[in-house]
Structure formats: C-alpha cells, structure tokens
VOMAR-586803 format. One record per residue (C-alpha): residue in three letters; x, y, z. Coordinates in steps of 0.25 Angstrom, whole numbers, padded with zeros to 4 digits, always signed. Layout:
ALAXYZ...
REM end
This chain:
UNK-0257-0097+0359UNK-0272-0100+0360UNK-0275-0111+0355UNK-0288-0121+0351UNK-0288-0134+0350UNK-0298-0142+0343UNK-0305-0155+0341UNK-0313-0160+0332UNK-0320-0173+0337UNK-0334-0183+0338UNK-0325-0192+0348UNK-0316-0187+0356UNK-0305-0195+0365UNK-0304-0189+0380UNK-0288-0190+0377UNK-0288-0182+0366UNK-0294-0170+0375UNK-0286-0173+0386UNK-0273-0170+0377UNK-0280-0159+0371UNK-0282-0152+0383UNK-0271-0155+0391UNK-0260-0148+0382UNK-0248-0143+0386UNK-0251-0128+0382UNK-0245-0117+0391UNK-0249-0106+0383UNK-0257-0095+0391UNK-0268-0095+0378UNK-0271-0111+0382UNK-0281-0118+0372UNK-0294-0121+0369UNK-0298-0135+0366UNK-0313-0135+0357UNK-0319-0147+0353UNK-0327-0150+0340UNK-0336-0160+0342UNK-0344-0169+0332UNK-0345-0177+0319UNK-0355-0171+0312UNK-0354-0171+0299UNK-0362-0162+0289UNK-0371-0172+0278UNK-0361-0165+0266UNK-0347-0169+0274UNK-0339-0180+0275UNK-0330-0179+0288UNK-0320-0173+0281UNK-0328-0163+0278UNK-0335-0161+0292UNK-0319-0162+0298UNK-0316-0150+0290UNK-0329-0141+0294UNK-0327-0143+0310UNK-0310-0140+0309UNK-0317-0127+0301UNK-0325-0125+0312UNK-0314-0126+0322UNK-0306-0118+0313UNK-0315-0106+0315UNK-0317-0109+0330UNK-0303-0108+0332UNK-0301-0096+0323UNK-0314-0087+0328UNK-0306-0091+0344UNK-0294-0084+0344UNK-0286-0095+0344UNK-0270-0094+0339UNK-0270-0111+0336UNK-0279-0123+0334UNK-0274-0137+0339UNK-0284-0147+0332UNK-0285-0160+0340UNK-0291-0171+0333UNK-0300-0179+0341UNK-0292-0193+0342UNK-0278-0185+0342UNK-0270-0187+0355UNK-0262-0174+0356UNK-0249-0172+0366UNK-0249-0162+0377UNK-0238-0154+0371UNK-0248-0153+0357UNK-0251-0138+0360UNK-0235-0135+0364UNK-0228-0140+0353UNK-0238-0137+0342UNK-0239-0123+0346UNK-0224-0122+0346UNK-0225-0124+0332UNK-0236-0116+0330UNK-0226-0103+0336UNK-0216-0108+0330UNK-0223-0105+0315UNK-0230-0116+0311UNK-0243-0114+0305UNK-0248-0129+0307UNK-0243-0139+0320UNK-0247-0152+0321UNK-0243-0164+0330UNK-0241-0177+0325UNK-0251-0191+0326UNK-0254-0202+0315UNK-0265-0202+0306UNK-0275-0214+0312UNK-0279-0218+0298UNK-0277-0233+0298UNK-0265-0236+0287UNK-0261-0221+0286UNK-0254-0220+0302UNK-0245-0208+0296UNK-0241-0196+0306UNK-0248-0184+0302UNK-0236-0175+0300UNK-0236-0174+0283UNK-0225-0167+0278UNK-0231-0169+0264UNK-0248-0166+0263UNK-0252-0161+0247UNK-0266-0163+0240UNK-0264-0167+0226UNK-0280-0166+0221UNK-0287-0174+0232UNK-0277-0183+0236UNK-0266-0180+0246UNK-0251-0184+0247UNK-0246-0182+0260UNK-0233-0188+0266UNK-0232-0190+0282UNK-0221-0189+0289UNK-0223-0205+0293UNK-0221-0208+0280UNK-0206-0207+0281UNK-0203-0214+0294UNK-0189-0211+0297UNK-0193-0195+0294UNK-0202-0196+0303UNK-0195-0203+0316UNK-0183-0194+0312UNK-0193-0180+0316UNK-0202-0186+0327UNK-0204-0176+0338UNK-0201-0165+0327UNK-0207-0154+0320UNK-0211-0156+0305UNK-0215-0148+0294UNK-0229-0154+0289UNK-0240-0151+0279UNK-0248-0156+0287UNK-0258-0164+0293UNK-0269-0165+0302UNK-0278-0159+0313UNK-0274-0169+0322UNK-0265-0162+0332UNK-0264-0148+0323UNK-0260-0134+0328UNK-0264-0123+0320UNK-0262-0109+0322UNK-0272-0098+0320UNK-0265-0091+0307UNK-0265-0104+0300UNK-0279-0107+0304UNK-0283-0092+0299UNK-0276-0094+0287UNK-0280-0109+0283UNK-0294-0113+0282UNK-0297-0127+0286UNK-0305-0135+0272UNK-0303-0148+0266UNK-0293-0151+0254UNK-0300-0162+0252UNK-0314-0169+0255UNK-0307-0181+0261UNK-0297-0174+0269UNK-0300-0165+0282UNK-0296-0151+0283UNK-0282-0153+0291UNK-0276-0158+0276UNK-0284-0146+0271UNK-0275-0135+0281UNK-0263-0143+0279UNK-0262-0140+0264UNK-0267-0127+0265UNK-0256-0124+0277UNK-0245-0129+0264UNK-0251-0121+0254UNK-0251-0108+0264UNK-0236-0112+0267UNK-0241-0112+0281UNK-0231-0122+0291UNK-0236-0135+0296UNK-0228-0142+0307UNK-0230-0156+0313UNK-0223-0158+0328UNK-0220-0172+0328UNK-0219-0171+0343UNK-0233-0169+0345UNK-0236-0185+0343UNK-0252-0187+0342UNK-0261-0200+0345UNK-0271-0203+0335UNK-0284-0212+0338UNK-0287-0223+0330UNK-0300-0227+0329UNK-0299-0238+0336UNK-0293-0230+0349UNK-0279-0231+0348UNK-0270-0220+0346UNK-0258-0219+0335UNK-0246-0212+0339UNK-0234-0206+0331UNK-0223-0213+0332UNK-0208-0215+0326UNK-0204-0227+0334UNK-0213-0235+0326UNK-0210-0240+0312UNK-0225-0234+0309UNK-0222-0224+0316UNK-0234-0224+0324UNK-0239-0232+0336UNK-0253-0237+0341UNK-0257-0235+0355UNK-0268-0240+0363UNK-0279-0227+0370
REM end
C-alpha cells in the first residue's frame, strides 16, 4: 500500500516530523511524506475557509499520485510509530476511515476525538464523544470503535473514499474533516477509531495532552 502522508502547517515542531518519518511501515510501496506550507489566507476567507482550500489542494495532490491512502498529520499532533501499522490493518480490514485517537486542545472542551455521535441539525452540531461516558471509555481503551467521526488529526483514508467523497465545509465555522465525516455517514461508508494509537496534542503554550483512562479527566498534561 503506497501511501502519502500530509501536513498542513505555518509552524512546525522537529518532533512531529521525526514521528512522521520514522514509521514503522514494512510495506514494500513505503510512503511519502509532503508538506504544505503557509498561512495564507485569501482577503474573502476566514481560516476555516482557507483550511478547507489547502486539504482540497492536497486532496487532488494525492489523487493525481497514484497513492492507495492518505495519512493527514496535523502539525502539533505527536503520532506513534506503529500509526501507519495499525491504521492500515483497519484500512485492509474494510474500513473506509481510520483514525487514532488524541484530545481536542480547545481550553474547557479536553474531550477524546472518538465521537460515536456527530449530526448537523441547521448550523449547530450535536456530537457525543466517547469521553463523555468515562466508564465506556476506560472499559475499550486499546480497542477498536465504531465512530462518526472526527478529525484530521491522525486520519487514514483510503483512495475509494477520497474518490468518492469530496472534501467541503458543512459549515463556515467548521473545517472540512466535520464536513467528510458526515458525508462518510450519509454514504453508509465505515469510520473506525483505534483507541490504541493514543496521539499528543500541543497546546499553545507547549505542553502536550495525552489520552488517558487512569485519569478521572481522562487525560493528562505533560511537559515538551
């Protein structure tokens, strides 16, 4: 399985691209990591908006490169070395979405990223993530679970999806990864989560956040 992996970024921690490049992959097809550099942002975008054009940019990148997956890496996500591995497994195995699993680093909203609930009612959306019942949670840590989505944090998608699904925004305050997850329900395609790829996040002020059932947050705090 060849497979791209991309990351967009305007700063860029030397950590994440040594995980990014050190992957335990075997396959003899390797992968290829590109770069998108930049925080431009068009005069009649808001970063939503310009987020979206550059995953459309890679989107075509990947599909015009005879790829068979796209990882996305998001520039302050710390991915394992066993990312590719395990998230490939699921991708074989007839998943048409795999992600690992980090928290969101919005201050007051440290929830994993694995939603087993993610619907657009107008312009607001109800989601429900898996932190949000604790003892679910602990009790499938290191498991696989069905999601409905979320995020291009740690995401491994597979050229049919990408063929098929067109990355856009469902909303002008949302980025393009709600967009594909919803679109990935209504096309009855399968989104997995492996809990066992467990992700750092970057918080602005340089820590990192990390999954974590033996906290009552479950989460914890580390210093870089």
């Amino acid at each position: 399985m060849k497979v791209l992996i991309g990351i967009l970024a305007h700063q860029l921690q030397s950590e994440v691209l040594r995980r990014v490049h050190t992957q335990d992959w075997d396959d003899p097809d390797g992968y290829h990591v590109l770069t998108l550099w930049g925080g431009d942002m068009q005069p009649w975008e808001n970063r939503f908006q310009a987020i979206t054009r550059k995953y459309q940019r890679l989107q075509r990148l990947f599909l015009a490169g005879g790829y068979d997956a796209l990882l996305t890496v998001e520039q302050d996500v710390y991915i394992p070395p066993d990312t590719l591995t395990r998230l490939g497994r699921l991708i074989q195995d007839g998943a048409d979405v795999a992600y690992g699993l980090y928290v969101w680093r919005y201050m007051g909203w440290h929830y994993w990223n694995a939603h087993p609930k993610l619907e657009l009612h107008g312009a607001d959306f109800h989601y429900w993530s898996l932190a949000h019942a604790p003892g679910e949670a602990r009790r499938l840590w290191g498991q696989l679970v069905g999601v409905a989505g979320l995020g291009f944090g740690c995401t491994l998608l597979p050229r049919h999806t990408l063929a098929r699904i067109g990355l856009r925004q469902a909303t002008l305050t949302s980025c393009c990864d709600t967009a594909l997850a919803l679109d990935c329900q209504a096309e009855g395609l399968v989104q997995v989560c492996d809990t066992g790829v467990v992700c750092g996040h970057q918080l602005d002020d340089g820590r990192l956040i990390w999954p974590d059932p033996e906290t009552e947050e479950l989460y914890r705090i580390e210093e870089t």
